[in-house]
C-alpha positions as CSV (number, residue, x, y, z in Angstrom):
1,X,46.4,42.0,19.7
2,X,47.5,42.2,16.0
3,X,45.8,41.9,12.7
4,X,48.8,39.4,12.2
5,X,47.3,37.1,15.1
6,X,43.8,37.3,14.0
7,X,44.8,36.1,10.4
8,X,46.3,33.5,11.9
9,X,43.4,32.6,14.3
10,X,41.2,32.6,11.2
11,X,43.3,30.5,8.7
12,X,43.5,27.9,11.8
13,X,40.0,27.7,12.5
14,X,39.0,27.5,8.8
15,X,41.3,24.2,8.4
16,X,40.6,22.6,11.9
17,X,44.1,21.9,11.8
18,X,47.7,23.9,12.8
19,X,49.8,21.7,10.3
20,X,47.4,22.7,7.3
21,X,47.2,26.5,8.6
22,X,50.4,26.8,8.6
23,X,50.8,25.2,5.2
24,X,48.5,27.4,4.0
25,X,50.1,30.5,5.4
26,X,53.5,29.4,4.2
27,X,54.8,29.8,7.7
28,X,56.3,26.9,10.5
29,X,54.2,25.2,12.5
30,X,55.5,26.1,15.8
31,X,55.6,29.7,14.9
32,X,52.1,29.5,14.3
33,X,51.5,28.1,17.2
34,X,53.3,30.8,19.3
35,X,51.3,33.6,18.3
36,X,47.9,31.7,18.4
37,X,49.0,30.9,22.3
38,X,50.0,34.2,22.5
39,X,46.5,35.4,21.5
40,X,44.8,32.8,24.1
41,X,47.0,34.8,27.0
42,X,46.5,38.4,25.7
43,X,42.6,37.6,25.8
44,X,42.1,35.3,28.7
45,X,40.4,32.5,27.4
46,X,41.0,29.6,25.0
47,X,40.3,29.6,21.7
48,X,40.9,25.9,20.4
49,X,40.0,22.0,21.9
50,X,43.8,20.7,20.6
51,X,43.4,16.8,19.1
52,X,44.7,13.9,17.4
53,X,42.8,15.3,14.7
54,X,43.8,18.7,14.3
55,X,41.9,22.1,16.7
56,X,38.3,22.7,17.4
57,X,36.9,25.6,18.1
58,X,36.1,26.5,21.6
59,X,32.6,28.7,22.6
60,X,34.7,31.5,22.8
61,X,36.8,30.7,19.5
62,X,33.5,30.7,17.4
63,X,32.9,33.9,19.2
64,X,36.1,35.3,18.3
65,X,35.5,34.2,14.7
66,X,33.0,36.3,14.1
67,X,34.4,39.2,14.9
68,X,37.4,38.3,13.5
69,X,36.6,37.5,10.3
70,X,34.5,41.4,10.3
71,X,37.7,42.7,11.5
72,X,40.1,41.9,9.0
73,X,37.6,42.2,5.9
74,X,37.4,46.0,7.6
75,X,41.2,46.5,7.3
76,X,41.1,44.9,3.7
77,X,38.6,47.3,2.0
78,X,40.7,50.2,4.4
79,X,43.7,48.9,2.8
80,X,42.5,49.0,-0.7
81,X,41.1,51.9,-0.5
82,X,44.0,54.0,0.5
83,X,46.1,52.0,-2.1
84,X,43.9,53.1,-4.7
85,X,43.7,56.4,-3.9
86,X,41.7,58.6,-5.7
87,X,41.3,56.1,-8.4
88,X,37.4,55.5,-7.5
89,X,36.0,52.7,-5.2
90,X,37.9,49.7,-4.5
91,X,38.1,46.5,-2.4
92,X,35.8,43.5,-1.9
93,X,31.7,44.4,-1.3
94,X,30.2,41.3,0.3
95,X,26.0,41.6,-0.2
96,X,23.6,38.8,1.0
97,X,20.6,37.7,-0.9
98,X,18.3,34.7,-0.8
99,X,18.7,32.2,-3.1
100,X,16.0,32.5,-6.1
101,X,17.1,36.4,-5.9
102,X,20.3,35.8,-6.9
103,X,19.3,33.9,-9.5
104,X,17.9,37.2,-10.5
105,X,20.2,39.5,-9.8
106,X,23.5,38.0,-9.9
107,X,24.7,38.6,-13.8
108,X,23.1,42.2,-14.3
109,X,24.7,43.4,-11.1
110,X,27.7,41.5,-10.9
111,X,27.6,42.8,-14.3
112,X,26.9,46.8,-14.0
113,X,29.6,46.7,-11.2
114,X,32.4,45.6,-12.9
115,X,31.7,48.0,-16.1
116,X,31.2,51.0,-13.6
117,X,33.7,50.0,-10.8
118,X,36.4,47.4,-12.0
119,X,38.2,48.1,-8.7
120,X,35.0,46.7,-6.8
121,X,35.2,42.6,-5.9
122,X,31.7,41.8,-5.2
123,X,31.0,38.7,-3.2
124,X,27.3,37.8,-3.3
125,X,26.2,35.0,-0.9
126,X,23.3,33.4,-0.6
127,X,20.9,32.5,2.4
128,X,17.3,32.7,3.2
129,X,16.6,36.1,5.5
130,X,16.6,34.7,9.0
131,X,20.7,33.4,8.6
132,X,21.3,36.6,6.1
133,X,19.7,38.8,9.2
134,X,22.2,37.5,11.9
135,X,25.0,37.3,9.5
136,X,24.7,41.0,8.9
137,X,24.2,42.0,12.8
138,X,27.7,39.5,13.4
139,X,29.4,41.8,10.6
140,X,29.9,38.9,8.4
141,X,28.1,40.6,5.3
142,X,28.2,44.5,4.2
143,X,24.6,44.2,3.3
144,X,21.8,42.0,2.8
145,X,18.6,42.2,1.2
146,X,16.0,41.2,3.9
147,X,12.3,39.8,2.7
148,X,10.5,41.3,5.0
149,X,10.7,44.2,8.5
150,X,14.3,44.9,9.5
151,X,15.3,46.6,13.6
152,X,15.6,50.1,12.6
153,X,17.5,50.6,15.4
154,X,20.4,48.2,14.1
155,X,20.1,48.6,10.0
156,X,19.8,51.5,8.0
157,X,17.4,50.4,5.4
158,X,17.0,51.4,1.9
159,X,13.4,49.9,0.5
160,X,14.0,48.3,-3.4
161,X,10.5,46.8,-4.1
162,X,7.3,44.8,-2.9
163,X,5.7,42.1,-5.0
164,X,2.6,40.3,-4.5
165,X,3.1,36.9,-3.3
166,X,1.3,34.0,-5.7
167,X,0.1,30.6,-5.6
168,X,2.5,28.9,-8.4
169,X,1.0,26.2,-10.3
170,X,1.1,23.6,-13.3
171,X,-0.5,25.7,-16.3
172,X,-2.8,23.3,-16.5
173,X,-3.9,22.7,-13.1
174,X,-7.6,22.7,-13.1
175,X,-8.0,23.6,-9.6
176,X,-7.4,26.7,-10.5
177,X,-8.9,28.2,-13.3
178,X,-8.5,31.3,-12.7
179,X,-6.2,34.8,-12.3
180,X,-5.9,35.1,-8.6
181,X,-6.7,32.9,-5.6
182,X,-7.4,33.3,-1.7
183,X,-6.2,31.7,1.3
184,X,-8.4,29.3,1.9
185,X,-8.3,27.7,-1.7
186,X,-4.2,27.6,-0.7
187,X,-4.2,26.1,2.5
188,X,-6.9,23.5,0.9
189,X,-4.3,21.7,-1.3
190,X,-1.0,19.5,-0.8
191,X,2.3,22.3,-1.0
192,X,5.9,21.9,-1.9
193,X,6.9,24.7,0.3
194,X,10.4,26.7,-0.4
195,X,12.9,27.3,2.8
196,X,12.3,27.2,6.2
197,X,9.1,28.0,7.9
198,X,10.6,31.0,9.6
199,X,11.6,32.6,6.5
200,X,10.0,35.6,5.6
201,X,7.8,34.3,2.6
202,X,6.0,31.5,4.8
203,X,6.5,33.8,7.5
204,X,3.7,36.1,6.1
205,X,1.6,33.7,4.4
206,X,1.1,32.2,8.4
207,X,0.4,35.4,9.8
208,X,-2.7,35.7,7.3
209,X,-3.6,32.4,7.8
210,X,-3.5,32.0,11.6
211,X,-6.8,34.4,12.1
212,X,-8.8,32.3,10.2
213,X,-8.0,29.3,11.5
214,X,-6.1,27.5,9.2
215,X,-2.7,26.1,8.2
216,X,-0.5,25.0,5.2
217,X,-0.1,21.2,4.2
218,X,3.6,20.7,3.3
219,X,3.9,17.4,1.2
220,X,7.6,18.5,0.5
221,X,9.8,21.4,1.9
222,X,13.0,21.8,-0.1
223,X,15.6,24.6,0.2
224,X,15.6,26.4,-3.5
225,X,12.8,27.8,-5.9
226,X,14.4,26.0,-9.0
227,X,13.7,22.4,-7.0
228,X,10.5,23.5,-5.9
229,X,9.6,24.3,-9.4
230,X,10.4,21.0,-10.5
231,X,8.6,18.9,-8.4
232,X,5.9,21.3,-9.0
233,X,6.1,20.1,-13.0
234,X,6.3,16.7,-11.6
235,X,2.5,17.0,-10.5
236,X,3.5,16.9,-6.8
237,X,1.8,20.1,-6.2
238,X,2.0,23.9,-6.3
239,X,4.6,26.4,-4.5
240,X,4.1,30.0,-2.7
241,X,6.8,32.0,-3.9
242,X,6.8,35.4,-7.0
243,X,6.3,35.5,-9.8
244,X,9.7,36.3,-10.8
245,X,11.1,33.3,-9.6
246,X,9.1,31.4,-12.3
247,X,9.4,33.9,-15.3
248,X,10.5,31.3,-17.5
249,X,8.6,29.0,-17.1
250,X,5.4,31.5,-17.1
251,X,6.9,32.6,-20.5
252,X,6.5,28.8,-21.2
253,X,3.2,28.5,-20.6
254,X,4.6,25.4,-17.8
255,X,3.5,27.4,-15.2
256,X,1.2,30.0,-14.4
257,X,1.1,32.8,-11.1
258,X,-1.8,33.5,-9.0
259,X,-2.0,36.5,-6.5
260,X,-3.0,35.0,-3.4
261,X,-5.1,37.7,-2.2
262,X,-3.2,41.2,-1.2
263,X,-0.4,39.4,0.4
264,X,3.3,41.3,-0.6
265,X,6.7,40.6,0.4
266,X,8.6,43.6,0.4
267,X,12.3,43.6,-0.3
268,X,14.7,45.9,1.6
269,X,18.7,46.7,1.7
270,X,20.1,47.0,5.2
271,X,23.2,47.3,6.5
272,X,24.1,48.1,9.9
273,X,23.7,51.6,11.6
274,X,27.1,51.5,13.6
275,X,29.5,50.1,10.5
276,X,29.8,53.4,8.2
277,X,29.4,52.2,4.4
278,X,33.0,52.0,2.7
279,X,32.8,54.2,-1.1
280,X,33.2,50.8,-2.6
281,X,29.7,49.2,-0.1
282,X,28.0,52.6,-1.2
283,X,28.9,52.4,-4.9
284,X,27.5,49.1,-5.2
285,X,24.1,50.0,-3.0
286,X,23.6,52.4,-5.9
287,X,24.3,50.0,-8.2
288,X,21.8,47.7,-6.7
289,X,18.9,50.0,-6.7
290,X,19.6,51.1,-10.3
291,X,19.2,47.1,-11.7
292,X,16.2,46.9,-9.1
293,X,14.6,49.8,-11.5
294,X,15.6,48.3,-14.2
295,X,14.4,44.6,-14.2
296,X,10.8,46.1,-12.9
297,X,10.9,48.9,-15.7
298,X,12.0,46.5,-18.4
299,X,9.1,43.6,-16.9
300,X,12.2,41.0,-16.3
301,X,10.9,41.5,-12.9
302,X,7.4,40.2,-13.2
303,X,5.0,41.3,-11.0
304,X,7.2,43.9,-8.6
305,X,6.7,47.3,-8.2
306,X,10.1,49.7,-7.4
307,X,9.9,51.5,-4.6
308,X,9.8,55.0,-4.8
């Protein structure tokens, strides 16, 4: 098997189609083919449904993928980094983060990474913890910040902060008059509720609620915070979510935060145990943590506390 082979694989599966692969490869058709066949007979198994249409993926192909895809990222960031020598980190970082935290983080790190290592490309992609979670076991992403417990046993985990999860609501909502609220006043009223139910945010506010009996009422369940804060502006009703992913609206005075008890949502970066961190992956860790500190020093992360 040869890198050469699994490039090829990739670029085929990606446009569902050998004539557009090899297109996009800048190599014939039936050359493509070859080694793609050749691949299928080294492995024992096949890797594509050929139609009118163009290739499918077989079970095993999307298996394959997977690995794949890990694989030749791995020889990418080797190959840049023995290119570059000992010119400092290089090659492409790839770091998964929900979707209102990259909303967050995105310019200051994307920002203190290039000034302090221009040879680092960082990919950041978003996804709600449950997809970024099997995304960083397949070795799709170099890390990911999880919302919530990691397996020890598969990530090495770094802890960046906790913050107190909060009823947001209309600053003029007159249900709630005042600083904090409980559980019981939440699962009383109608919810636009942000992600999926196993993410890690409703996650824990169901855990809490389960002993006593009670249950949220979803009158909307959307995939982002900044759609959920709309509708919440629109009167539909509040969202569960932080404080930071409202700051500017708080700032407003739109919206205002309420603690909902002593619930927290801790944040944590993992990567996996058995894939050693590339200089560029650990440069950019450090990186990380550093703007985590900041934004909670310099309260443009309302409401978290950094870990120690």
């Amino acid at each position: 098997m040869e890198l050469r082979q699994l490039r090829y694989f990739v670029a085929v599966a990606r446009q569902q189609h050998f004539g557009r692969a090899a297109q996009r490869l800048n190599i014939a058709q039936p050359a493509l083919s070859r080694q793609v066949q050749q691949l299928e007979e080294e492995l024992g198994v096949r890797l594509f449904d050929r139609h009118t249409r163009g290739a499918s993926l077989t079970p095993d192909g999307q298996r394959l993928l997977t690995r794949a895809e890990a694989l030749l990222a791995e020889a990418e960031t080797l190959r840049q980094d023995a290119h570059r020598g000992s010119d400092g980190p290089s090659g492409t970082v790839s770091l998964g983060v929900s979707p209102g935290m990259a909303e967050l983080l995105a310019v200051p790190l994307v920002t203190a990474c290039a000034r302090q290592h221009p040879e680092i490309r960082l990919r950041i992609v978003s996804g709600f913890s449950p997809l970024l979670h099997d995304w960083a076991l397949e070795g799709r992403l170099d890390m990911v910040i999880l919302s919530g417990a990691g397996d020890p046993t598969r990530f090495a985990m770094t802890p960046l902060l906790r913050e107190p999860l909060c009823l947001l609501c209309r600053a003029d909502d007159r249900r709630f008059p005042g600083t904090e609220t409980d559980l019981a006043a939440v699962a009383a009223v109608p919810l636009v509720l942000t992600g999926p139910p196993e993410a890690a945010l409703q996650r824990v506010v169901n855990e809490a609620l389960t002993p006593l009996g009670l249950t949220l009422d979803a009158v909307a369940q959307v995939d982002t915070a900044a759609v959920s804060k709309r509708l919440v502006l629109a009167g539909l009703g509040p969202t569960i979510d932080v404080a930071a992913m409202a700051r500017a609206e708080i700032a407003q005075g739109l919206l205002k935060a309420l603690p909902i008890g002593n619930l927290q949502i801790h944040r944590t970066l993992a990567r996996l145990r058995d894939r050693q961190a590339s200089p560029a992956a650990a440069a950019v860790a450090a990186a990380l943590s550093a703007c985590a500190r900041d934004l909670v020093a310099t309260q443009l992360w309302p409401g978290a506390t950094a870990a120690a």
